[in-house]
C-alpha positions in Angstrom: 59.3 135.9 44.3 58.8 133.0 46.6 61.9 132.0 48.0 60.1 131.5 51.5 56.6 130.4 51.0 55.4 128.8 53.8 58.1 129.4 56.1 58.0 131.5 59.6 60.4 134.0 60.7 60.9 135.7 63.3 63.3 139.1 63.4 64.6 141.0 66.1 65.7 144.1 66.0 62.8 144.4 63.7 61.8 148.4 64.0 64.6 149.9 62.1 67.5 149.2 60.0 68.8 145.9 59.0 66.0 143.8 60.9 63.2 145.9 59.1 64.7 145.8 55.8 64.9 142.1 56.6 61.6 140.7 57.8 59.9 143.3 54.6 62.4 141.3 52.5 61.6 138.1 53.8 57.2 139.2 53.7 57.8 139.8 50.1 59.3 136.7 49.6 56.0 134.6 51.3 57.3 134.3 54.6 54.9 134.3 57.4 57.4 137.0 59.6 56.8 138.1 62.7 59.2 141.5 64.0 60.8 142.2 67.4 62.3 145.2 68.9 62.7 146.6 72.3 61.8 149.6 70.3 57.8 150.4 70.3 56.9 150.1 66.8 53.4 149.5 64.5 53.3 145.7 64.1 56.1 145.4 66.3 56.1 142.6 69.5 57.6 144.2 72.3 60.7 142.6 73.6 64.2 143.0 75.4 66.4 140.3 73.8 68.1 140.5 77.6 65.1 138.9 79.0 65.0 135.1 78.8 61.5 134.8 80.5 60.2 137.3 77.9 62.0 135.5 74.8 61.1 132.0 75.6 57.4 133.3 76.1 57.4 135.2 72.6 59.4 132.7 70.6 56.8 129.8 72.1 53.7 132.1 71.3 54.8 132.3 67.7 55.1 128.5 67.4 51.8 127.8 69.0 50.5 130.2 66.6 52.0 129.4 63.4 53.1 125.4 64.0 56.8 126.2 64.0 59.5 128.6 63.3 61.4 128.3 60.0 64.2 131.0 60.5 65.4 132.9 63.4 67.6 136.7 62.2 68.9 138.2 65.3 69.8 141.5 64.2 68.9 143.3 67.8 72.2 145.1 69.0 73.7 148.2 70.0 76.7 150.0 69.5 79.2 150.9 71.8 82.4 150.9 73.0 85.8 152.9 74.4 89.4 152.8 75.9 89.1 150.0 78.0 90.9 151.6 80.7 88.2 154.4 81.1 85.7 152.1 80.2 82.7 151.7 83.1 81.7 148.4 83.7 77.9 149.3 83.0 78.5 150.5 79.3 80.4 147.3 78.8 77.4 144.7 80.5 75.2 147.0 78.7 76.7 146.4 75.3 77.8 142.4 75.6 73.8 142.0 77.2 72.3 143.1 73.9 74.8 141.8 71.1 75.9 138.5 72.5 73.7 137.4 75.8 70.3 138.6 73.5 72.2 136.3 70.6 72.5 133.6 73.4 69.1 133.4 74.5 66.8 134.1 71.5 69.0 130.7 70.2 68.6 128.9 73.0 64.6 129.9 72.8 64.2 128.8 69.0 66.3 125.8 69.3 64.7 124.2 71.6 61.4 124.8 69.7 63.3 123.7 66.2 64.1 120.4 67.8 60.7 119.3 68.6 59.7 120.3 64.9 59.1 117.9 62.0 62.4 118.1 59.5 61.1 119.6 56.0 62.0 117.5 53.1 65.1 118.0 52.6 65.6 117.4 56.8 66.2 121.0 58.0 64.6 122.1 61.1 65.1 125.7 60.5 67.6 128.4 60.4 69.6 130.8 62.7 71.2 133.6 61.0 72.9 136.0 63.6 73.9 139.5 62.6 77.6 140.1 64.1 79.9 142.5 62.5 83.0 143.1 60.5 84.4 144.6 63.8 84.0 140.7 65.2 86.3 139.4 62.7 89.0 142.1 62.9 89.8 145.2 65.0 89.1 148.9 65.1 89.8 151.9 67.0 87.6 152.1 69.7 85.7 149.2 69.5 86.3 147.4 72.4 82.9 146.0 73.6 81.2 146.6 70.9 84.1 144.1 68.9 84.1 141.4 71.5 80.4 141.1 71.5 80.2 140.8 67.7 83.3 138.6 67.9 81.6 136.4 70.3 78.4 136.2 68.3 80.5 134.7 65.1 82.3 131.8 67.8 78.7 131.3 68.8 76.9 130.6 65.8 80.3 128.3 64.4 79.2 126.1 67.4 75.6 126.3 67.2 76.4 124.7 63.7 78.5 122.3 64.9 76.3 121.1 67.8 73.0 121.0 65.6 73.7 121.0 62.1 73.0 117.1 62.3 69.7 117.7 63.5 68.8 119.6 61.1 69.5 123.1 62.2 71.9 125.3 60.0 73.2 128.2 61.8 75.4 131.3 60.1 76.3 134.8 60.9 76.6 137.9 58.5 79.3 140.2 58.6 77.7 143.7 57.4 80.5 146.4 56.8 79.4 149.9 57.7 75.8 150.1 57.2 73.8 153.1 56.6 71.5 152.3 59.7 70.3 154.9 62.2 72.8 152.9 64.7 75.4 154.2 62.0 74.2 157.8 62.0 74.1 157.5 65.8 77.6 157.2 66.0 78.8 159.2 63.1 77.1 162.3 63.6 78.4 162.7 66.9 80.9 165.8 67.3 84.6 165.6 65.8 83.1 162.4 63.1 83.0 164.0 59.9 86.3 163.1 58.7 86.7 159.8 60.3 83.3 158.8 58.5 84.6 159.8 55.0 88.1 157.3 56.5 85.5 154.6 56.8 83.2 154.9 53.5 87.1 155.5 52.1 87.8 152.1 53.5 85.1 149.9 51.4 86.3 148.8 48.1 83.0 150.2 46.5 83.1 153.8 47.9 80.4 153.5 49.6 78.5 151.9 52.5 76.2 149.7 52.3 72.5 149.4 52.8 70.2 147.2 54.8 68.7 145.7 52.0 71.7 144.6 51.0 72.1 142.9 54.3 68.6 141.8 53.7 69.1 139.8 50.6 72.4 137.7 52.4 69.5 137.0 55.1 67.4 135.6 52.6 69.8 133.7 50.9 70.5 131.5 54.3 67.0 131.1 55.8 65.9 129.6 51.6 66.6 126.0 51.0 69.3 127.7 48.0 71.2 127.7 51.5 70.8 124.0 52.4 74.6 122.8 52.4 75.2 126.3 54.1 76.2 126.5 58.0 78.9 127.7 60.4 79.6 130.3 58.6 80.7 133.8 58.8 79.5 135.5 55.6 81.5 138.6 55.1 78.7 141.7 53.1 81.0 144.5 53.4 81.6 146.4 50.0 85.7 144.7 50.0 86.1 146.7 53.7 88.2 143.7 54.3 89.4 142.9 51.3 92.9 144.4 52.1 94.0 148.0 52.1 94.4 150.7 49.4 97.1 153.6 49.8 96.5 155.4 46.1 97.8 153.3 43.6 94.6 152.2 41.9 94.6 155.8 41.5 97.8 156.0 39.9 97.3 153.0 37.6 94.0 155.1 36.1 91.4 152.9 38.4 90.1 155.4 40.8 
């Protein structure tokens, strides 16, 4: 398996979940990939997506090293969310900081480093995949900031491909349904969640969540040239969550 040879990545979010079932994905498959988490972590750079000084000097250190950056997967975030009205404002900045200002600047970084890089031979520059969210193409209870933030990640990357795409820079953003992430367990094993876990997993066509491989291998897919004519997209990998809704008939028809 060599869908990347030769290329550099860099992941953030790289410590846990979907961004370290991404950048082992993307190792296996000959990339040169360097991991980033705000999280300390073996092999790990140390960085706060939040702090533009920080990313532009560990974005530019991995270019000067390697001689450019081939893919970009921003799967740093955080969950979080609430009634609006009973919302404090810190929770909220603390939330929309991570998911979409860390989206913001980490492709601001790489872009400007992508420009000044020699197209490949098919003329790509690289490739921004942004991890948003099911929640930030429809809504659900609670999510509030944690919605908007993933919404505004998929408006983002749609103009990041429409801004750049001609010079050479493809940029798409994956839709993961409920993944089984420690974010995930976070947030369902807090008091009172039981049942509306079992609602969600309910919820997926499949029966099931998913996993961050399987998040992994849609990542691939977009930072490999198979991905070439690929860009502005938001590439729903949620197990049919969306797909519609299901009230018991499949059950009734012998399909459950």
């Amino acid at each position: 398996m060599s869908r990347l040879e030769g290329k550099v990545a860099i992941v953030t979010g790289g410590a846990s979940g979907i961004g370290a079932a991404t950048a082992q994905r993307f190792a296996a498959e000959g990339a040169t990939t360097v991991r980033m988490d705000v999280t300390p972590a073996d092999g790990v750079v140390a960085l706060d997506v939040r702090d533009e000084a920080a990313v532009i000097d560990a974005f530019a250190a991995v270019s000067a090293e390697h001689g450019r950056i081939d893919a970009l997967v921003n799967a740093a975030g955080v969950a979080g969310g609430g009634p609006v009205h009973s919302m404090d404002q810190t929770e909220w900045d603390r939330v929309v900081d991570i998911n979409l200002k860390g989206t913001f600047l980490t492709n601001k970084a790489v872009i400007a480093l992508m420009l000044e890089q020699e197209p490949s031979s098919i003329g790509q520059r690289g490739s921004i995949i942004n991890i948003a969210s099911i929640e930030g193409i429809e809504g659900t209870e609670g999510g509030s900031a944690y919605n908007a933030s993933k919404g505004g990640v998929v408006i983002l990357t749609k103009n990041l491909a429409l801004d750049y795409g001609r010079r050479g820079i493809r940029a798409n953003a994956i839709c993961p349904g409920f993944i089984d992430t420690p974010m995930m367990a976070a947030v369902f094993g807090m008091d009172g969640m039981d049942h509306v876990r079992k609602s969600f997993v309910d919820a997926h066509a499949l029966g099931r969540c998913g996993e961050p491989r399987e998040i992994a291998a849609a990542a691939l897919f977009l930072a490999s040239d198979d991905a070439s004519f690929v860009t502005g997209t938001a590439m729903v990998v949620d197990g049919g969550y969306t797909a519609g809704h299901q009230h018991g008939i499949a059950d009734m028809l012998g399909l459950g």
